[in-house]
Backbone as ProteinMPNN parsed JSONL, in Angstrom:
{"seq_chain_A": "XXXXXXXXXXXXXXXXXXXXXXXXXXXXXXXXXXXXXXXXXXXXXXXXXXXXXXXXXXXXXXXXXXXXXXXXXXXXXXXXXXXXXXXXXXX", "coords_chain_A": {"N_chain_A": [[0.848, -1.173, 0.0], [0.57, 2.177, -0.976], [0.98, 5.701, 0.101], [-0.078, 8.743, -0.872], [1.31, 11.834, 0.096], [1.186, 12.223, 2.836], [1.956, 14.125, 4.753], [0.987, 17.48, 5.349], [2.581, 19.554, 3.771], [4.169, 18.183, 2.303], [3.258, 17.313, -0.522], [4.686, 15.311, -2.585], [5.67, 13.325, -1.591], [5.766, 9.569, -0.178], [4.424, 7.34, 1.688], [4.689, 4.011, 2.463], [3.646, 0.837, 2.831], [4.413, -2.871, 3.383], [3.319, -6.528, 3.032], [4.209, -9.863, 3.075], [4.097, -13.092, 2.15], [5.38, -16.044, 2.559], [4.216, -19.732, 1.825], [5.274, -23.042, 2.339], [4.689, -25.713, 0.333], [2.171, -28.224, 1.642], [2.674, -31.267, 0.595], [5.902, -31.121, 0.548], [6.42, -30.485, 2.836], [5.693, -32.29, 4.356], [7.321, -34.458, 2.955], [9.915, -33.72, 3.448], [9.997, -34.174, 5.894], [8.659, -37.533, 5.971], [11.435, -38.196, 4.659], [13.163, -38.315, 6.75], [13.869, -35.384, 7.375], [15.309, -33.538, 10.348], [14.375, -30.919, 10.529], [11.805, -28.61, 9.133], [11.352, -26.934, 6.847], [8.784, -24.19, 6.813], [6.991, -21.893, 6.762], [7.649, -18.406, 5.871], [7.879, -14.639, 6.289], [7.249, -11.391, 5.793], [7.361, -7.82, 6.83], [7.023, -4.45, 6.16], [7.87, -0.889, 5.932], [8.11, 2.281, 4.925], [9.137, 5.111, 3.805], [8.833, 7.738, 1.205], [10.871, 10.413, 0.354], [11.087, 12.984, -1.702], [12.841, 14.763, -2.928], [13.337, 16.285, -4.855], [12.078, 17.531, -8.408], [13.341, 15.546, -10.008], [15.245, 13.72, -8.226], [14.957, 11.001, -5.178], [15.031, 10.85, -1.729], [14.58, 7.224, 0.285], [13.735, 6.069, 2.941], [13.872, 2.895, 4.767], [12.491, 0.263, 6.554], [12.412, -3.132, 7.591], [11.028, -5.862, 8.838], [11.767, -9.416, 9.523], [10.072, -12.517, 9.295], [10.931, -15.558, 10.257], [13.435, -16.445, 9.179], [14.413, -17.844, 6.488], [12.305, -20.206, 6.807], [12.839, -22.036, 8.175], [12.737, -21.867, 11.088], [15.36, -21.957, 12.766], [16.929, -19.463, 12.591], [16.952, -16.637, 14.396], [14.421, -14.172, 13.98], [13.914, -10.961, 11.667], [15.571, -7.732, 11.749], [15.623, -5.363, 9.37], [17.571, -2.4, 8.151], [17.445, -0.08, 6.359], [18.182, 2.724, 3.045], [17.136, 3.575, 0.22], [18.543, 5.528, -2.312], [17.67, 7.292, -5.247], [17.572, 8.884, -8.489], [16.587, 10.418, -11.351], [17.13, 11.287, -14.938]], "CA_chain_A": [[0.0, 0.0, 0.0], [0.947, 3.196, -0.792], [-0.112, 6.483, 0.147], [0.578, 10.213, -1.551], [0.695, 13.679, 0.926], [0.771, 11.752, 4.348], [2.686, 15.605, 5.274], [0.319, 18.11, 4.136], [3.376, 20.31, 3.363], [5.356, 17.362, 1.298], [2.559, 16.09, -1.702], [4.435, 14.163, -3.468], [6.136, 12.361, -0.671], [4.696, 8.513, -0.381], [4.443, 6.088, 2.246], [4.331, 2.72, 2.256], [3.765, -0.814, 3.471], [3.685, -4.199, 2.727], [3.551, -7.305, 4.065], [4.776, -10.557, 1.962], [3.699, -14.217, 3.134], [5.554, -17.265, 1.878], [3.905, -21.022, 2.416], [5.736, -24.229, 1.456], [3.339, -26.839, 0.454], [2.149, -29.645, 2.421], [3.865, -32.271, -0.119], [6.966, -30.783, 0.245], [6.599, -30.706, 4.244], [5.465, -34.135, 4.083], [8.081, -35.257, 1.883], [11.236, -33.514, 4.152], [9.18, -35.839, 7.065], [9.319, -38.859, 4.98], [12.746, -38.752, 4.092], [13.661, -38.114, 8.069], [14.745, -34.15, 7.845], [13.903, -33.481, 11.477], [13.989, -29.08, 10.533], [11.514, -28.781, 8.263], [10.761, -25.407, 6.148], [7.488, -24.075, 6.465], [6.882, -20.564, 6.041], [8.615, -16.917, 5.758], [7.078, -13.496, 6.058], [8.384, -9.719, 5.605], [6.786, -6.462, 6.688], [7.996, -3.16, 5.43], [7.18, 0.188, 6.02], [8.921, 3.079, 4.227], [8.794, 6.809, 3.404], [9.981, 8.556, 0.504], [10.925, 12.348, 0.185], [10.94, 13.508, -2.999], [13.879, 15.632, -3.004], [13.009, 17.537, -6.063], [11.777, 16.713, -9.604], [14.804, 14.165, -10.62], [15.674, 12.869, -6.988], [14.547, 11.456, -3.974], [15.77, 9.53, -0.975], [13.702, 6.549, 0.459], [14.355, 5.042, 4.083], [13.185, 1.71, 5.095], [12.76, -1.214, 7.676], [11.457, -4.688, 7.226], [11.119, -7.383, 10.036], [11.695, -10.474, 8.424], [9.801, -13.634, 10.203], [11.57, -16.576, 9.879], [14.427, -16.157, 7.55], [14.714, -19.23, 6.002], [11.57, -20.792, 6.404], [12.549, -23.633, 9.274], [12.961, -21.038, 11.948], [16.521, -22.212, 12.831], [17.573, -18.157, 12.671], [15.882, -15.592, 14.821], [13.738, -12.963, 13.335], [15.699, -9.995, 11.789], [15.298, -6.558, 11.309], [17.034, -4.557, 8.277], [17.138, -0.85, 7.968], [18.408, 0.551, 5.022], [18.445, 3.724, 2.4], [17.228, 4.159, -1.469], [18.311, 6.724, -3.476], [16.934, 7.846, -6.467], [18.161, 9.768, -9.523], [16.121, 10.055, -12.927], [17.898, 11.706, -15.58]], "C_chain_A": [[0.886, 1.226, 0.0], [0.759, 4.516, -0.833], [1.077, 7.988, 0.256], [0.505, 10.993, -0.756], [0.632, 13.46, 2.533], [0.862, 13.318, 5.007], [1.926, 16.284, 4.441], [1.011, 18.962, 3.178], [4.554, 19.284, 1.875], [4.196, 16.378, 0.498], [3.09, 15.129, -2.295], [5.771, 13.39, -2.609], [5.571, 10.908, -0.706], [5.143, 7.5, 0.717], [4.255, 5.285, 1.774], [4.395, 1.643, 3.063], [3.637, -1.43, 3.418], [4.088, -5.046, 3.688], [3.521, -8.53, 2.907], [5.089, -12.375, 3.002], [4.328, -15.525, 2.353], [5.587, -18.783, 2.623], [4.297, -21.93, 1.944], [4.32, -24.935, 1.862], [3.779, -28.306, 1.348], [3.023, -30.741, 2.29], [4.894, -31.724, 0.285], [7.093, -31.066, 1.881], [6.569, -32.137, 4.659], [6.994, -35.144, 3.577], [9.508, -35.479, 2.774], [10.759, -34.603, 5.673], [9.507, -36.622, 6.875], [10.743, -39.077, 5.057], [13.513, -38.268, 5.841], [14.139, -36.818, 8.396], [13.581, -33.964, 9.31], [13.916, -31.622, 12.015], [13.074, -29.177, 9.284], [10.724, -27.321, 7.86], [9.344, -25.39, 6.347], [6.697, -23.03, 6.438], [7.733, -19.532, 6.786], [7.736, -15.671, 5.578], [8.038, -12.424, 6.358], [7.192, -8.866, 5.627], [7.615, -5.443, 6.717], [7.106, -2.116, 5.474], [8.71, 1.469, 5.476], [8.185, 4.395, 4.036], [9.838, 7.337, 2.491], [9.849, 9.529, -0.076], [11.095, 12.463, -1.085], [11.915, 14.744, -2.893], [13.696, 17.209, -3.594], [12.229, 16.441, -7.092], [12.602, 15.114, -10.046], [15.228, 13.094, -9.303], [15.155, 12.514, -5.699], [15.073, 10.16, -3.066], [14.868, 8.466, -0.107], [14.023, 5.671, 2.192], [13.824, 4.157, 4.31], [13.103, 0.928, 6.112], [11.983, -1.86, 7.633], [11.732, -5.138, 8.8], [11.021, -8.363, 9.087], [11.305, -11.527, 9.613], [10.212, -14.667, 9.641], [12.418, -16.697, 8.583], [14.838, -17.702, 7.19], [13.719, -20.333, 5.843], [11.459, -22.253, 7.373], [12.769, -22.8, 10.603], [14.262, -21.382, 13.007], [17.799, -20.775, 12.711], [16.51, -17.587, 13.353], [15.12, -15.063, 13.727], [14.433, -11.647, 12.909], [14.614, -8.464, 11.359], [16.201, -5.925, 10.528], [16.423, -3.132, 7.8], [18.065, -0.699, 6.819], [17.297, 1.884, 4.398], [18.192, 2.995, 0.729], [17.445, 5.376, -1.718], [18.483, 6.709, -4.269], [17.57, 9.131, -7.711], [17.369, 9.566, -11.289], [16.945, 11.349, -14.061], [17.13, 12.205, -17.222]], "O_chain_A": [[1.808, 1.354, 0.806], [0.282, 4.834, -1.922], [2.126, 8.273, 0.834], [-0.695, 11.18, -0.554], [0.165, 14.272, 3.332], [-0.067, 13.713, 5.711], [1.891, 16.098, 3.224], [0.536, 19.231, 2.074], [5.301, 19.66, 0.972], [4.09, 15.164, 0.668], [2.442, 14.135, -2.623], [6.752, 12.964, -3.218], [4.605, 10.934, -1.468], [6.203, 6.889, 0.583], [3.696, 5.307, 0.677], [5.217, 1.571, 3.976], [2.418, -1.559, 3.306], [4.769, -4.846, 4.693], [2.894, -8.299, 1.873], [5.815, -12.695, 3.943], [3.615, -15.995, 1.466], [6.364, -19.152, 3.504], [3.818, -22.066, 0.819], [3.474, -24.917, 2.755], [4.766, -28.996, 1.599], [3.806, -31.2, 3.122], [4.656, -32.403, 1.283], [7.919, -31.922, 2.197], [7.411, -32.849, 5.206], [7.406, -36.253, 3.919], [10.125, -36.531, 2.937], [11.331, -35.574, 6.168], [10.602, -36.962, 7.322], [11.193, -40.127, 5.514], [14.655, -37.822, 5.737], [14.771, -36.705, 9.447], [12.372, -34.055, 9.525], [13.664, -31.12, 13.11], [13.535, -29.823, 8.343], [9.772, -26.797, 8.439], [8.67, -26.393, 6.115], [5.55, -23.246, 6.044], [8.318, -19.647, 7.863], [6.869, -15.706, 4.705], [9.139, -12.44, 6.91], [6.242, -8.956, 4.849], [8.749, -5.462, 7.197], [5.911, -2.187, 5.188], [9.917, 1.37, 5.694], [6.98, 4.638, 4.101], [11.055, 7.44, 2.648], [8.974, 9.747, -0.915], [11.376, 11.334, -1.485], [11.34, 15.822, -2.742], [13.79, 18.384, -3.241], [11.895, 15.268, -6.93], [12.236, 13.962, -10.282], [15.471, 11.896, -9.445], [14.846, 13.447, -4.958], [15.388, 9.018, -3.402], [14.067, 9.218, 0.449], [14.613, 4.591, 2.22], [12.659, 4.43, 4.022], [14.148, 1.059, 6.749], [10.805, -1.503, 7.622], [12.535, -4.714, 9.63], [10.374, -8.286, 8.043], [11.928, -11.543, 10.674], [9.912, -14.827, 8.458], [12.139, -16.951, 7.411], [15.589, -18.449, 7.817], [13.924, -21.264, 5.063], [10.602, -23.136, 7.409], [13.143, -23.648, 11.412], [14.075, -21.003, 14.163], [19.025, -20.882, 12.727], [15.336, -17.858, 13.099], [15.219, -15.543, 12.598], [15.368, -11.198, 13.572], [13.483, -8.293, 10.903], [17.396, -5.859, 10.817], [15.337, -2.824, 7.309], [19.172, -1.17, 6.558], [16.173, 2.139, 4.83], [18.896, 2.128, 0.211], [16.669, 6.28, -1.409], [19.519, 6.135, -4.604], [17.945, 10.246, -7.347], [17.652, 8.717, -12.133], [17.253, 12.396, -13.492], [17.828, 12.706, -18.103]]}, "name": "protein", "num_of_chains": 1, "seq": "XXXXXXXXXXXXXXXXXXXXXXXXXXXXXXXXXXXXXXXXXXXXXXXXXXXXXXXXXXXXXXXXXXXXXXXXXXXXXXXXXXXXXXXXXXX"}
């Protein structure tokens, strides 16, 4: 989702946020069972929220941070958080 003017002073600024759900299938869970894996993948999710300034016409800089749930999918890593920076240049 993303949304134009959140700042009434900065229009063409734009939030955002998503959220991003990945499910291994049953078979496949089943299957790592079967064959004795005893970690077995079974889902991954990412939410993200962001804001980005609009510099000017040509440039703008974008900051970010996700949580990532289960990186990997067998939950064998914590949960992570990653901050980071886009910037932007059209020409």
């Amino acid at each position: 989702l993303v949304y134009e003017g959140l700042i009434p002073s900065r229009d063409k600024d734009q939030t955002g946020i998503a959220f991003a759900f990945g499910d291994y299938s049953s078979d496949q869970i089943k299957a790592a069972h079967d064959a004795g894996k005893e970690i077995v993948d079974t889902y991954e999710g990412v939410l993200e929220f962001e804001y980005r300034v609009q510099v000017n016409k040509w440039s703008f800089v974008q900051p970010f941070a996700q949580y990532i749930i289960r990186p990997g999918g067998d939950g064998q890593v914590a949960n992570a958080t990653v901050l980071g920076v886009h910037f932007g240049v059209t020409f």
